[in-house]
C-alpha positions as CSV (number, residue, x, y, z in Angstrom):
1,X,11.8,16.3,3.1
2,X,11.7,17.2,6.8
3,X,11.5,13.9,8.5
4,X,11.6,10.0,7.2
5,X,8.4,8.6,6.2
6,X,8.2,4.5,7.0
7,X,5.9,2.9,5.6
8,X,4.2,-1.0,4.8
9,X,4.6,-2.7,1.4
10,X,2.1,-6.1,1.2
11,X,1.5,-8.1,-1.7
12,X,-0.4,-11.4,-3.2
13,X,-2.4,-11.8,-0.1
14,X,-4.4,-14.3,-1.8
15,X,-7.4,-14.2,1.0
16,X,-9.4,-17.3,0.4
17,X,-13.2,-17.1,0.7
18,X,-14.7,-18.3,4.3
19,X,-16.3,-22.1,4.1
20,X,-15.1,-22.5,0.4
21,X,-12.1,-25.4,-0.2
22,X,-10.4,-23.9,-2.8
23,X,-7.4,-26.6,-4.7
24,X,-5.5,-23.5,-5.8
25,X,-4.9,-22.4,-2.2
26,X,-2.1,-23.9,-0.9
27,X,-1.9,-21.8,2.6
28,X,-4.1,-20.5,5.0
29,X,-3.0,-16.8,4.3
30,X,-5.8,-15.4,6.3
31,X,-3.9,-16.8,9.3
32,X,-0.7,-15.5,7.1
33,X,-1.8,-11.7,7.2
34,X,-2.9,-11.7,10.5
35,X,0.9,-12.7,11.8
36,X,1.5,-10.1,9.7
37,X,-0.7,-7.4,10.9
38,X,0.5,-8.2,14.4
39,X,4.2,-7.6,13.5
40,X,3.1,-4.5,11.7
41,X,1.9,-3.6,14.8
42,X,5.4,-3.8,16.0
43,X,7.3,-1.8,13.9
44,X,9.1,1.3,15.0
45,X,8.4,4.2,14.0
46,X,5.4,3.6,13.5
47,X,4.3,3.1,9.7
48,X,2.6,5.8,7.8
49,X,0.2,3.6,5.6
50,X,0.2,0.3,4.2
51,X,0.3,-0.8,0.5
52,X,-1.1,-3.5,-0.6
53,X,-0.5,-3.8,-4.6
54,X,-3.0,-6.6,-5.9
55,X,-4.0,-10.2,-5.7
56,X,-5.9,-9.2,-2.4
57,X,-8.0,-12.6,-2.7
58,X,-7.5,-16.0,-4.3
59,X,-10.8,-16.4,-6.3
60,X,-11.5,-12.7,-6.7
61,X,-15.1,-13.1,-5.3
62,X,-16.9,-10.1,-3.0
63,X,-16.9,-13.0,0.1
64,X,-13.1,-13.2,0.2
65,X,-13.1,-9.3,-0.4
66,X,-15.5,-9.0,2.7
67,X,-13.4,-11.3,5.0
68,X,-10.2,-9.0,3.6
69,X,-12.6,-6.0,4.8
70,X,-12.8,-7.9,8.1
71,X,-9.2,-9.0,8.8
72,X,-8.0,-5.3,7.9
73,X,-10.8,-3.6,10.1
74,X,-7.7,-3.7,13.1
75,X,-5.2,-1.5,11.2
76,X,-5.9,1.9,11.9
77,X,-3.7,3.6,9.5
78,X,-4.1,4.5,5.6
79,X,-4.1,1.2,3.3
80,X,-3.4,1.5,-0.4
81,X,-5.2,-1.2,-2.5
82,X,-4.0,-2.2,-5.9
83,X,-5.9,-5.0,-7.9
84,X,-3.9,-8.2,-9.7
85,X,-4.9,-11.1,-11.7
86,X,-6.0,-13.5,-8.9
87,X,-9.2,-10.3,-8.3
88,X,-12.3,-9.1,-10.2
89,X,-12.9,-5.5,-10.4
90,X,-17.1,-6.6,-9.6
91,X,-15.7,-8.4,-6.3
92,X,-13.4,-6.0,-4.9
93,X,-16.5,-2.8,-6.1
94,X,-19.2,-4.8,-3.9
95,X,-17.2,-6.8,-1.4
96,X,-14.6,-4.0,-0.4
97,X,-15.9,-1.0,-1.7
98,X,-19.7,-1.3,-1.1
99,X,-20.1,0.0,-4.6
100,X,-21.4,-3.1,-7.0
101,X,-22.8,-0.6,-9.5
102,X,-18.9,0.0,-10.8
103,X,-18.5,-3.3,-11.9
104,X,-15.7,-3.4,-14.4
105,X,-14.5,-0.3,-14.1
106,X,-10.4,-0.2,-13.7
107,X,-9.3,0.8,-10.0
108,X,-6.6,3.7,-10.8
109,X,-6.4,6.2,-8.0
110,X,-4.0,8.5,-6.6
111,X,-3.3,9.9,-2.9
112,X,-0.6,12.2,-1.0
113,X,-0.1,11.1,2.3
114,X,2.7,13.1,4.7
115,X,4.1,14.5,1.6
116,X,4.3,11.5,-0.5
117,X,2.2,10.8,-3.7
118,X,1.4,7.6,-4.3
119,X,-0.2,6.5,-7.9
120,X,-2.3,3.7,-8.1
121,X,-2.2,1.4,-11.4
122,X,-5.0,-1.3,-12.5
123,X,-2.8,-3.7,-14.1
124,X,-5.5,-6.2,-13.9
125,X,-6.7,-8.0,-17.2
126,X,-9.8,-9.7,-17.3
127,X,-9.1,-13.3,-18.3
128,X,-5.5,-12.6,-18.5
129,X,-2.1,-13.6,-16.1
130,X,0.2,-10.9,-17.7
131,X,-1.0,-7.6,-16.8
132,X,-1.7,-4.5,-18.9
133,X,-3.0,-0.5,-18.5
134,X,-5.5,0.9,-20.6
135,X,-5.4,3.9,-22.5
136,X,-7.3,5.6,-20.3
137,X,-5.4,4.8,-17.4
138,X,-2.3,6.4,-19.4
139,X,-4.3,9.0,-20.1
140,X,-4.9,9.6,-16.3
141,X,-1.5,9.1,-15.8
142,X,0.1,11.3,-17.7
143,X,-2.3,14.0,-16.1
144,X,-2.1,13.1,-12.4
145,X,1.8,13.1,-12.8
146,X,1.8,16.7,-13.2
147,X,-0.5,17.2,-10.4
148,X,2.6,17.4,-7.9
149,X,5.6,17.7,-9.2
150,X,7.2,18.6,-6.3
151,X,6.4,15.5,-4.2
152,X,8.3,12.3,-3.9
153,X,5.9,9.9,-5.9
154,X,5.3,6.1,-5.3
155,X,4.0,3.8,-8.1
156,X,1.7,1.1,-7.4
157,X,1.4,-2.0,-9.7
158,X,0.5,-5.6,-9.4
159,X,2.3,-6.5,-12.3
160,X,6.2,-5.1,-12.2
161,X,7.5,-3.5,-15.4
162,X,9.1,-5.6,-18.3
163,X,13.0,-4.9,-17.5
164,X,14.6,-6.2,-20.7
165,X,14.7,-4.6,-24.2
166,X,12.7,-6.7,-25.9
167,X,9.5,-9.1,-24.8
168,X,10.2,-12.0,-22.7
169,X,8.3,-15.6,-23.3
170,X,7.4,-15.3,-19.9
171,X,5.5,-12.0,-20.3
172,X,2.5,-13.5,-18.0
173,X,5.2,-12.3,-15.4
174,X,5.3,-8.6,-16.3
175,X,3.2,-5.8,-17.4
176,X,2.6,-6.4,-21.8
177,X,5.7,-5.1,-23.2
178,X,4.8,-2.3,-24.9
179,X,2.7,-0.7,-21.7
180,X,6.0,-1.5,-19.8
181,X,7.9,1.1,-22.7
182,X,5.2,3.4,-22.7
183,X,4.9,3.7,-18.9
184,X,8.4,4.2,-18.8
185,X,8.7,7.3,-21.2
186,X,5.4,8.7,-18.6
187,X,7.8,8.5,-15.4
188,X,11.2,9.9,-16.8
189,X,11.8,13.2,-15.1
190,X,8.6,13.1,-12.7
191,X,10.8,12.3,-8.7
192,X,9.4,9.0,-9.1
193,X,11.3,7.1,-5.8
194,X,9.8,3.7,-6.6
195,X,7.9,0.8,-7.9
196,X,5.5,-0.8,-6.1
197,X,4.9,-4.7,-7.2
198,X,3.9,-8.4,-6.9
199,X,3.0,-11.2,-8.7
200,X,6.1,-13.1,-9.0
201,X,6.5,-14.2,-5.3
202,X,9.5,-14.2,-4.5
203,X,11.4,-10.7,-3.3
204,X,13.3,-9.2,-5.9
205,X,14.8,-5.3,-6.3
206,X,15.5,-4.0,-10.1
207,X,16.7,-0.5,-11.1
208,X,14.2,0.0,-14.5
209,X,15.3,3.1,-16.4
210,X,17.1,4.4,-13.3
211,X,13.7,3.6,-11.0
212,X,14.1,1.4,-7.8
213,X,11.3,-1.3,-8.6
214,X,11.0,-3.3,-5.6
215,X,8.6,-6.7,-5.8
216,X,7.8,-8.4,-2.8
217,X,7.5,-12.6,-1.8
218,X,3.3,-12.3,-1.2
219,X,1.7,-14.1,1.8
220,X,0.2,-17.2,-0.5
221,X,3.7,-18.9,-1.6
222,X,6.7,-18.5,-2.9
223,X,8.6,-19.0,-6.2
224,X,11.4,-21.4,-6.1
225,X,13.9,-19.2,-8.4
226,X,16.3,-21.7,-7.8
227,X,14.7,-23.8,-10.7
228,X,13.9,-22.5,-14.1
229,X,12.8,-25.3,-15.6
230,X,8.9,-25.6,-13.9
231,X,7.7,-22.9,-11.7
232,X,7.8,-24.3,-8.8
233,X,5.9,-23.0,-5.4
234,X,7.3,-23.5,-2.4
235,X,6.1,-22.6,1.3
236,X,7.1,-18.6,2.2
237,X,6.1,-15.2,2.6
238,X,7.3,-11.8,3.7
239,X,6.6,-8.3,3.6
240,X,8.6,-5.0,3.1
241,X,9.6,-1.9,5.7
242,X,9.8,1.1,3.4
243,X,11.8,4.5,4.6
244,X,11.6,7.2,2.3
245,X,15.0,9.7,2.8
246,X,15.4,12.9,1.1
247,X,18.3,10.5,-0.7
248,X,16.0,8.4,-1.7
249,X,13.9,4.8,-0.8
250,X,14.9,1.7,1.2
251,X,13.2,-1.5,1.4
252,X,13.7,-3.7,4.1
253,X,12.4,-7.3,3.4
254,X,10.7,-9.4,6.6
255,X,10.6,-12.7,6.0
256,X,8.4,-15.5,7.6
257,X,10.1,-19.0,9.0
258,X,9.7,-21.0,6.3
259,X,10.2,-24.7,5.2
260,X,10.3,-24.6,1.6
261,X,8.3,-27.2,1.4
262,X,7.1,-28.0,-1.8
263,X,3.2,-27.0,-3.1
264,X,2.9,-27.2,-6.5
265,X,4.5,-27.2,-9.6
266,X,3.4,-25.1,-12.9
267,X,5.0,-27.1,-16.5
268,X,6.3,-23.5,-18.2
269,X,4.7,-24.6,-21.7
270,X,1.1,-24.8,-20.3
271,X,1.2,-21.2,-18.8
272,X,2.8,-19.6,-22.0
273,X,-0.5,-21.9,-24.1
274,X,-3.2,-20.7,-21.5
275,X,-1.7,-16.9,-21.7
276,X,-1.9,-17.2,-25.4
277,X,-4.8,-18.0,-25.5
278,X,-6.6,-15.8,-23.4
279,X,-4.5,-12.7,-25.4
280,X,-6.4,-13.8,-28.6
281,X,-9.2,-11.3,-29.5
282,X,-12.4,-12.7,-28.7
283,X,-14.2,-14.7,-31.6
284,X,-17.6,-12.5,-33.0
């Protein structure tokens, strides 16, 4: 690689939709991203492209995917969109897209930009808080991988990867643990520089089978790590400054002055019950 590529890494914006009080929006993150933009606009060298890797809106509707439309209209340089639980695959089609008559259809999409391959995953799951990738998606993968072998490649995922060796009770944190294994096997041997990721808001940096998985804070709220007992949501967000090196990636985390103040608090049993019940096939 000739020259070092910088680049943007967003996550959980959680855009509300205009006139609509929403309880499980504890932030005005439209004002959020929009701080956010304008120290983008800052950053030196300037960025290649933003990602942006899923819960783009709080209640997944095509009005909070217009007034993302709106509030990203000002950057004039290439965004990547990935979609998480908190989005519909109908709202982002007709609200960001301008095409309604996809509906359902998963939003996996690849790109090169200056050299650098970026692979989009749909981790989102209808229903669901844990994420997932459907065969098809593999499928695509395992294709598209091949498509550049000689390019740096970047993974995009809402969900991160499961890291341990066997599932976790709090899979509704992680891509289903037997996608996380079979996405694993794809990437081995494929220049794959990093993982993408959300979801868990709070910043966090794994090495998963010898790939740099990086997950970033979000712009809604933040997880108080500190206890494990409730998840507990604190006041905070942040984004990431990405170089890519011919040695490899660095992520840079930029947080936001922050309180810590407390906005809500999740009991641990009710999201395991409500994630185990949404997982159970549907009843005919």
């Amino acid at each position: 690689m000739a020259n070092d590529i910088t680049f943007v890494h967003l996550t959980d914006l959680h855009v509300g939709t205009p006139g609509v009080d929403d309880p499980h929006l504890f932030s005005d993150t439209g004002a959020t991203l929009s701080t956010i933009l304008d120290l983008v606009e800052s950053v030196t060298p300037r960025p290649r492209f933003l990602v942006a890797s899923g819960d783009l809106t709080n209640r997944g509707d095509a009005e909070s995917f217009r007034e993302l439309k709106r509030i990203m209209a000002r950057i004039d340089i290439p965004v990547i969109y990935a979609l998480g639980n908190h989005d519909t695959r109908s709202g982002f089609y007709d609200g960001m897209a301008e095409q309604p008559h996809l509906l359902e259809t998963p939003y996996f999409h690849d790109r090169v930009i200056d050299g650098i391959h970026i692979v989009t995953l749909d981790s989102s799951t209808p229903g669901q808080i844990g994420g997932t990738i459907e065969p098809e998606q593999f499928m695509w993968l395992e294709s598209v991988l091949d498509t550049h072998p000689d390019l740096p490649k970047l993974i995009v995922s809402h969900h991160p990867p499961a890291l341990g060796d066997e599932p976790d009770l709090a899979h509704w944190r992680t891509l289903e643990f037997a996608d996380s294994k079979r996405l694993a096997g794809l990437l081995t041997g494929k220049r794959v520089i990093g993982i993408l990721s959300g979801h868990i808001h709070h910043d966090r940096v794994s090495v998963w089978h010898g790939i740099p998985v990086v997950v970033g804070m979000g712009q809604h709220a933040a997880t108080d790590i500190l206890h494990t007992e409730v998840l507990r949501m604190v006041s905070g967000s942040s984004f990431a400054i990405g170089t890519i090196r011919s040695s490899g990636l660095t992520v840079a985390f930029v947080p936001l002055p922050s309180d810590r103040a407390e906005l809500n608090r999740y009991p641990l049993d009710l999201l395991r019950q409500r994630n185990a019940i949404a997982s159970l096939p549907a009843a005919h």
